[in-house]
C-alpha positions in Angstrom: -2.1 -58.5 -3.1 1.1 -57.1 -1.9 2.5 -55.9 1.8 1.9 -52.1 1.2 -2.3 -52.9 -0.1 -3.0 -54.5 2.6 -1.9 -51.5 5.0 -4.7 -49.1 2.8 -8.0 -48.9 4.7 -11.1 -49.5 3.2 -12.9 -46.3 1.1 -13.6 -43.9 3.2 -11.3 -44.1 6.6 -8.2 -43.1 6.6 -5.5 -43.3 9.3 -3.7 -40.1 10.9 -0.6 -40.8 10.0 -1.6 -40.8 5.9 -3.9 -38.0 6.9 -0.6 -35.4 8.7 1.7 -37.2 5.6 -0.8 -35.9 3.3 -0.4 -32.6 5.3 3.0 -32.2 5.0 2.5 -31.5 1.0 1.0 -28.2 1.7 3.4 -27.1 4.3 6.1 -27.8 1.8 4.1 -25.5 -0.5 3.3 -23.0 1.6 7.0 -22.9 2.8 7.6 -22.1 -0.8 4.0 -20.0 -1.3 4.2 -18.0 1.8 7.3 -16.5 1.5 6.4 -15.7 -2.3 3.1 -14.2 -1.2 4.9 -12.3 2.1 8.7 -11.1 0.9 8.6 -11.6 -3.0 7.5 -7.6 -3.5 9.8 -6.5 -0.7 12.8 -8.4 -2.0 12.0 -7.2 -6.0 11.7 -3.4 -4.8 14.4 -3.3 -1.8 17.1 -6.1 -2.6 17.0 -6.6 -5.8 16.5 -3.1 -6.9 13.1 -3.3 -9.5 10.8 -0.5 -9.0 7.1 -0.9 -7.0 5.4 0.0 -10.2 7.8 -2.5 -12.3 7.3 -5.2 -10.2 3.1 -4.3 -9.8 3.6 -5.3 -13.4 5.4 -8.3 -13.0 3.4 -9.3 -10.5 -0.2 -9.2 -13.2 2.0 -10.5 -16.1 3.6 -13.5 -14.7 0.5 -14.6 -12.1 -1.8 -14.4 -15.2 0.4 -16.6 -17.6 1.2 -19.2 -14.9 -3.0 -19.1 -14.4 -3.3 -20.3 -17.7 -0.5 -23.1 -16.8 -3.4 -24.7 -14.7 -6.0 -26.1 -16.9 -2.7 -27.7 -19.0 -1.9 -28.9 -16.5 -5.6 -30.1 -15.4 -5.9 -32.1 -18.7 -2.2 -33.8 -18.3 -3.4 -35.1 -14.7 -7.0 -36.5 -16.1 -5.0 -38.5 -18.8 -1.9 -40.0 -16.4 -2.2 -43.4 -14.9 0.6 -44.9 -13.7 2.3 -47.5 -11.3 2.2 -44.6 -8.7 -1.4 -43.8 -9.4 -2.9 -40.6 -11.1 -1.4 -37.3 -8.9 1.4 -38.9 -6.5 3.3 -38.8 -9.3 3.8 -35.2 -9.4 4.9 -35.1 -6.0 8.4 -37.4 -6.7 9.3 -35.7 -9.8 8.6 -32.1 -8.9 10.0 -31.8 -5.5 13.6 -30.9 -6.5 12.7 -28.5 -9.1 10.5 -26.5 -6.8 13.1 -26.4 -4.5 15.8 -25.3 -7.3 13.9 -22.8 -8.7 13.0 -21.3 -5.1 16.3 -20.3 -4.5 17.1 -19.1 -8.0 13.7 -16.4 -7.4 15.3 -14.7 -4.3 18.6 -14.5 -6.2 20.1 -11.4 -7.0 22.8 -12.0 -9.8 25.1 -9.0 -10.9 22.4 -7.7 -13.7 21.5 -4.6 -14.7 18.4 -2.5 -16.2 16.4 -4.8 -18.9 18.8 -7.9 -18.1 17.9 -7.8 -14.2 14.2 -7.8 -15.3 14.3 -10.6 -17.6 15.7 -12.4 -14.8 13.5 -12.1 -12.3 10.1 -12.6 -15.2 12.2 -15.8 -15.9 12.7 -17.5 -12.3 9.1 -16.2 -11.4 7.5 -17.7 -13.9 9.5 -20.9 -14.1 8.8 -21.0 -10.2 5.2 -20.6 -10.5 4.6 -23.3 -13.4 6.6 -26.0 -11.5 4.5 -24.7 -8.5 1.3 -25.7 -10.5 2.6 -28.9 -11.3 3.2 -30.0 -7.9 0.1 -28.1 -6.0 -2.8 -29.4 -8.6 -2.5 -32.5 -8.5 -1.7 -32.6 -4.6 -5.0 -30.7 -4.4 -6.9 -33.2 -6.4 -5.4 -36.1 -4.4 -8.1 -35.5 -1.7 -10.8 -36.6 -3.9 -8.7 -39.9 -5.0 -7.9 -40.8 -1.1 -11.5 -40.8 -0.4 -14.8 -40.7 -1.1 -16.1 -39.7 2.6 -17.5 -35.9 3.4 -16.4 -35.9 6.7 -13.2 -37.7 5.4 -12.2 -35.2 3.6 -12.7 -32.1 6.0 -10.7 -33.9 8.3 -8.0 -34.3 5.1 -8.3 -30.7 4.4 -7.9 -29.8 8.7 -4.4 -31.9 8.5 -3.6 -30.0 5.4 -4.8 -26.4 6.5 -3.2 -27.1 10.2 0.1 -28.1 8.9 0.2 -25.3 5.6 -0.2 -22.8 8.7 3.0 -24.3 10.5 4.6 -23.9 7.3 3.3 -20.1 7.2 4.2 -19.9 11.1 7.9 -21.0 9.8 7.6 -18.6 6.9 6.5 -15.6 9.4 9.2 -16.0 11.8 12.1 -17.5 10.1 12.1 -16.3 6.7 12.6 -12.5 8.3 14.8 -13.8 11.1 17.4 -15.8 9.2 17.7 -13.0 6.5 18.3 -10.6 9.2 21.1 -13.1 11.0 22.7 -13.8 8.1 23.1 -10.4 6.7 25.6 -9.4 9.3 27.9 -12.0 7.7 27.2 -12.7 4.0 25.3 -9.4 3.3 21.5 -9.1 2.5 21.2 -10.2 -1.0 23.5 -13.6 0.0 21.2 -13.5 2.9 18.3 -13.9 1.8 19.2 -16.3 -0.8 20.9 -18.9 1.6 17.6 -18.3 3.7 15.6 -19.8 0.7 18.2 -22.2 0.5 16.8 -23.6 3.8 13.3 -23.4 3.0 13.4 -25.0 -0.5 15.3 -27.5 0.7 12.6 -28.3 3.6 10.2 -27.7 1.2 11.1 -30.9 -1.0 11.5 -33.2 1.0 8.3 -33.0 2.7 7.2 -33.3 -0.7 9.2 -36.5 -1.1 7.5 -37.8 2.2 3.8 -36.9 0.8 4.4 -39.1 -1.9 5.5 -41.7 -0.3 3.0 -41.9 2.8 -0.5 -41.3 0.5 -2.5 -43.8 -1.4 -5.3 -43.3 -4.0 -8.1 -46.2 -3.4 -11.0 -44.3 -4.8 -12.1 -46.4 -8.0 -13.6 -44.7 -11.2 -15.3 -46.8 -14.1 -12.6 -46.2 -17.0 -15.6 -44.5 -19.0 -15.9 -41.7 -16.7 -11.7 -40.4 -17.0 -12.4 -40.2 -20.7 -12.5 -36.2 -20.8 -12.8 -34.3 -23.8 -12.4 -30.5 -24.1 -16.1 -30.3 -24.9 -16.3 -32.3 -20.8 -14.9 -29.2 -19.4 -16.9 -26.8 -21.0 -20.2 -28.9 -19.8 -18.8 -28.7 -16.1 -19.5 -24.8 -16.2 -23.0 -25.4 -17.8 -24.3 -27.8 -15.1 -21.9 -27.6 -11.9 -23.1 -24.7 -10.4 -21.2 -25.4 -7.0 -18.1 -25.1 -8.7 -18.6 -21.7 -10.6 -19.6 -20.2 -7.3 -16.5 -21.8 -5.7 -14.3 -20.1 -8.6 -16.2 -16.9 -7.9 -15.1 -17.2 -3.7 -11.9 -18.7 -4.6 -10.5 -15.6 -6.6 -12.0 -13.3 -4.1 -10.1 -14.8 -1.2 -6.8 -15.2 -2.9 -7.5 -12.2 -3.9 -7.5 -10.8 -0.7 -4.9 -12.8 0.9 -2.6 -11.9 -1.9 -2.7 -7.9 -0.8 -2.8 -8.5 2.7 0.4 -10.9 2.7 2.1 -8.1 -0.1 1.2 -5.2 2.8 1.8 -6.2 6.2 6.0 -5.9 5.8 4.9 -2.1 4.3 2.9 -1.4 7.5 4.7 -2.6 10.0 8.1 -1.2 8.5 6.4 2.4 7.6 3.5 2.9 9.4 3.9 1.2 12.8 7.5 2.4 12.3 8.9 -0.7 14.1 10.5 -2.9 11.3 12.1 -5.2 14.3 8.6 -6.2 14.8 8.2 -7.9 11.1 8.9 -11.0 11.8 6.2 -10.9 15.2 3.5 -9.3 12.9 3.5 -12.2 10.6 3.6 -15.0 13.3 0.7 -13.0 14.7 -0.9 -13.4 11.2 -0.4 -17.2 11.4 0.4 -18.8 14.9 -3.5 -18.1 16.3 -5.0 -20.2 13.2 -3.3 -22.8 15.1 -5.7 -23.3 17.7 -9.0 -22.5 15.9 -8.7 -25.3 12.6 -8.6 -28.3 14.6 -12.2 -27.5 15.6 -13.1 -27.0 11.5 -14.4 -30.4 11.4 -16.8 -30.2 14.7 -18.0 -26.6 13.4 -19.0 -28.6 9.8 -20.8 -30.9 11.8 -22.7 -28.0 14.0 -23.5 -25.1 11.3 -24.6 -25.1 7.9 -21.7 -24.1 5.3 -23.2 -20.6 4.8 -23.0 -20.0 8.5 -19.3 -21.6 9.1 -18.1 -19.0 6.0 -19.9 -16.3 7.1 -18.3 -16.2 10.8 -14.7 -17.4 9.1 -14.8 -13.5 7.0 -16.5 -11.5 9.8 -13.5 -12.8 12.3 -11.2 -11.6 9.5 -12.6 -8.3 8.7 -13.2 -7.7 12.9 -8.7 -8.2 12.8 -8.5 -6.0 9.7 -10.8 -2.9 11.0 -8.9 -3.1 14.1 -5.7 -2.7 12.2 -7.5 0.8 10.5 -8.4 2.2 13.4 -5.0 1.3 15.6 -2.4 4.4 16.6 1.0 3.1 15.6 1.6 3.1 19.1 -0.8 1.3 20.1 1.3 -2.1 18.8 -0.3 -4.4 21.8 -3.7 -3.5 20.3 -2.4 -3.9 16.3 -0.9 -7.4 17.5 -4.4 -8.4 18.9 -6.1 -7.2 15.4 -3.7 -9.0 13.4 -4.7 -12.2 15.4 -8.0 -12.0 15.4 -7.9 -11.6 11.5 -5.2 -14.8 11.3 -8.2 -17.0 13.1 -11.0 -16.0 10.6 -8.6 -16.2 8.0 -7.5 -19.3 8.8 -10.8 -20.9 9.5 -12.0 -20.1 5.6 -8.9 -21.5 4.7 -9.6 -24.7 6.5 -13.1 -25.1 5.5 -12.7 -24.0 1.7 -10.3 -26.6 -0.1 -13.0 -28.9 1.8 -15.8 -28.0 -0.3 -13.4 -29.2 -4.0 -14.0 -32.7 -3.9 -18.0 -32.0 -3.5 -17.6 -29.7 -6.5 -15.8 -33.0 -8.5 -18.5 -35.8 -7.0 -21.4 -33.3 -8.2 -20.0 -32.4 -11.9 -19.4 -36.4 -12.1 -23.5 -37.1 -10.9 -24.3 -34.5 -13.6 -22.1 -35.7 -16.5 -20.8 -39.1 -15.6 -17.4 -37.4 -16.0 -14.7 -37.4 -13.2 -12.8 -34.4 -13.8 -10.7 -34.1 -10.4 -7.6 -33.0 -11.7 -9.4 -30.6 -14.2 -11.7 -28.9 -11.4 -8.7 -28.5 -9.3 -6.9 -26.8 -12.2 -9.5 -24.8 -12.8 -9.8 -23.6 -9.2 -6.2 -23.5 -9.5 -6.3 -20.7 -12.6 -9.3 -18.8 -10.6 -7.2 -18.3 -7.7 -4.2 -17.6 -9.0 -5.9 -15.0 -11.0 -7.1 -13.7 -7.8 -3.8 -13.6 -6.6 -2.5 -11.8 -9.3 -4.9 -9.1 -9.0 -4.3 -8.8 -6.3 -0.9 -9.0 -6.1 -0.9 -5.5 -7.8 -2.8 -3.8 -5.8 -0.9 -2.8 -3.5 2.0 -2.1 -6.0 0.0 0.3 -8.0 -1.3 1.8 -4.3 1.9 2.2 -3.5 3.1 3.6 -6.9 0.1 6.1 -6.9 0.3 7.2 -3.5 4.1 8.3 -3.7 6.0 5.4 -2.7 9.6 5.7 -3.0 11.7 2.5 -3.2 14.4 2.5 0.1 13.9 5.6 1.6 13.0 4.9 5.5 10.6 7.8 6.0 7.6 7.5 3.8 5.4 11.0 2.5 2.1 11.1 4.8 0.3 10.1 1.2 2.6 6.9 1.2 1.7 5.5 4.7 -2.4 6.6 4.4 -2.1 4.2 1.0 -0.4 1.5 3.1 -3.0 1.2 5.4 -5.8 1.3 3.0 -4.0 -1.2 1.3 -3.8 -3.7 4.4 -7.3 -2.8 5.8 -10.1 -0.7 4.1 -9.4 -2.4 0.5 -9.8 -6.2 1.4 -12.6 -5.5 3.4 -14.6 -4.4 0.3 -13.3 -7.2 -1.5 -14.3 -9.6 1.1 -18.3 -8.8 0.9 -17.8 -10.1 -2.9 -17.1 -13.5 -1.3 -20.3 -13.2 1.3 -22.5 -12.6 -1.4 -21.5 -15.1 -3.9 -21.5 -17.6 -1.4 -25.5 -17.6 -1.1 -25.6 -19.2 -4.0 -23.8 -22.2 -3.8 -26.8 -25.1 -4.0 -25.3 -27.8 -2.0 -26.0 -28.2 1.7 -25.3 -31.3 3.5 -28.8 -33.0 2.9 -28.6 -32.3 -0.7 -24.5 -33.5 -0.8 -25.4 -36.7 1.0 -28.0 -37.6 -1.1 -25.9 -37.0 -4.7 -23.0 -39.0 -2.9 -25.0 -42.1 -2.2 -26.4 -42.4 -5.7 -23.4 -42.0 -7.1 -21.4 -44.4 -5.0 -24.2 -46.9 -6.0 -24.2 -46.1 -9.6 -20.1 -46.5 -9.9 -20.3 -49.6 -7.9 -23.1 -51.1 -10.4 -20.7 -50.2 -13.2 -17.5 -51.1 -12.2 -18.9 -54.9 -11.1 -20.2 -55.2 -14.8 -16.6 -54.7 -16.0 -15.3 -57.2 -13.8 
């Protein structure tokens, strides 16, 4: 046995500093993700010149092919094995692509008309597939570092904690630095040195991931034979993980317009486009304080309950935000925090429920598919994403938009803040309902977990 096996803990308990290492892979992702999900539209339709409805467009087209990137991507993970185990490997050889290709999105070379276009379908897309290749299989690595329920909350709260920092840095810095710079290099250079940084953070804290986090759960070879036929089965029998996919698009759905929006309605509606950078720490920062206590609320309420009180914090923010005066910015900042919490508490809790979705399809078919399930949660969301990553293109298209000019028609501003409010709150009773059905409470978990801990022990000491 060497030096660094004898540092893993036994199945099951796992020490903080894997667990915040194993954090730091989604705050490089989300350093990466957020600003996508926050600026991407802005910079498309006021720096780089594309049109809202164009880049609406773009926005469907290039989510819903990168979606399909996914369940590749699924299959190639469920038939790697090597020296550095089954997902770490993505990690070390995608971290300076993602970081490349972040920069060359918020780019704005000298093009014109179709050219310009082409460009920006190209580095989105390219920037989105490598993005897959690094997120899926760092998603499915909670289900290979352990086996334990409460394990893996806390592995998901270290994750969720420290993907909000990386939003809180996204929120603050990503407007802030572009704004510094541009009295010196100009806003185009600006806000490509500005991803510059981030990328750059991004990979490393990648690099660091892979090289803190260790996969000790043990699978009988016979159950990481998967066929295509395996994947279809999981929808016919894991019913967990088609009413994940169901809440999964919802909420990505919804996150995707109300990260698209909030530059829109703090810029035109509350008027106060100094305050950008504030309104999207307030969207972030006061998550902070509330996912830390995910793991105590698992242990107090039933999952129904925890989600339910995670999206009626959120739509509590989001109302306020209807019904606030642009004047009244204390009161909008308030709203936009209370939202952030609930928001962040689903977040938190959510990713959690994956790896009971993958121990589940594998008691039902003898078939682990984690890097499949986490693809195909994976193609769900980001089909969620894309959605609705349009919306508010196509709301702001239809509602009379028009690209640079700093006082918006009356039409213009009331389809902002439908956009940002009235819209996702609709969306979000999609999720409520859909998570009723989800068949596995904690009795019902435990109980499926122990069996099949048993019955993979039994096998695996036969093959020895």
């Amino acid at each position: 046995m060497d030096a660094s096996s004898k540092k893993i803990r036994p199945i099951g308990k796992i020490s903080a500093g894997e667990k915040f290492g194993f954090g730091l892979g989604d705050m490089a992702c989300n350093l990466v993700y957020a600003s996508i999900s926050s600026y991407l539209l802005f910079f498309y339709t006021d720096v780089f010149g594309i049109s809202a409805a164009a880049a609406a467009l773009m926005f469907l087209i290039v989510r819903f092919v990168d979606a399909f990137s996914d369940p590749i991507m699924g299959f190639i993970i469920d038939h790697t094995n090597t020296r550095f185990g089954r997902f770490r490997p993505f990690l070390l050889y995608g971290a300076v692509p993602f970081a490349v290709l972040a920069v060359l999105c918020f780019s704005s070379p000298s093009f014109q008309g179709a050219t310009k276009l082409i460009y920006a379908y190209a580095t989105y897309i390219l920037l989105d597939v490598c993005y897959t290749f690094v997120n899926v299989p760092y998603g499915a690595l909670t289900a290979a570092m352990t086996n334990d329920q409460q394990e893996s909350v806390s592995l998901t709260t270290y994750r969720t904690f420290l993907a909000n920092v990386g939003q809180v840095i996204v929120a603050f810095g990503v407007p802030f630095l572009a704004d510094a710079m541009t009295k010196s290099v100009g806003l185009s250079k600006a806000w490509q040195l500005t991803m510059v940084i981030m990328g750059t953070i991004g990979g490393v804290l990648l690099l660091i991931c892979f090289g803190t986090t260790h996969e000790r759960v043990k699978t009988p070879p016979t159950h990481l034979k998967i066929s295509l036929k395996d994947v279809f089965a999981q929808f016919r029998v894991n019913r967990p993980l088609v009413v994940l996919c169901i809440f999964f698009f919802v909420i990505y759905g919804v996150k995707s317009i109300v990260s698209s929006t909030g530059i829109y309605y703090v810029t035109y509606y509350v008027g106060r486009a100094d305050l950008v950078k504030w309104y999207s720490l307030a969207g972030t920062l006061p998550a902070l304080a509330f996912i830390p206590i995910i793991p105590w609320l698992a242990k107090k309420m039933t999952k129904f309950q925890l989600i339910i009180v995670s999206v009626a914090c959120d739509i509590i923010g989001m109302a306020g935000l209807f019904f606030c005066q642009p004047s009244w910015i204390a009161l909008i900042f308030i709203s936009r925090g209370i939202a952030s919490v609930g928001n962040g508490m689903i977040s938190a809790y959510m990713w959690a429920l994956i790896p009971e979705t993958v121990e589940y399809g594998e008691w039902k078919t003898n078939k682990r598919m984690g890097g499949m399930i986490y693809a195909i949660i994976g193609f769900v969301f980001k089909c969620g994403t894309a959605l609705g990553g349009m919306i508010p293109g196509l709301v702001l298209s239809m509602t009379g938009y028009v690209e640079g000019v700093q006082h918006q028609s009356a039409g213009a501003i009331h389809g902002i803040v439908l956009a940002t409010t009235i819209i996702p709150i609709i969306i979000y009773f999609i999720a409520i309902i859909s998570m009723k059905f989800y068949n596995l409470d904690k009795d019902t978990y435990a109980k499926i977990s122990a069996e099949l801990k048993a019955r993979n022990a039994k096998e695996l000491d036969s093959q020895d």
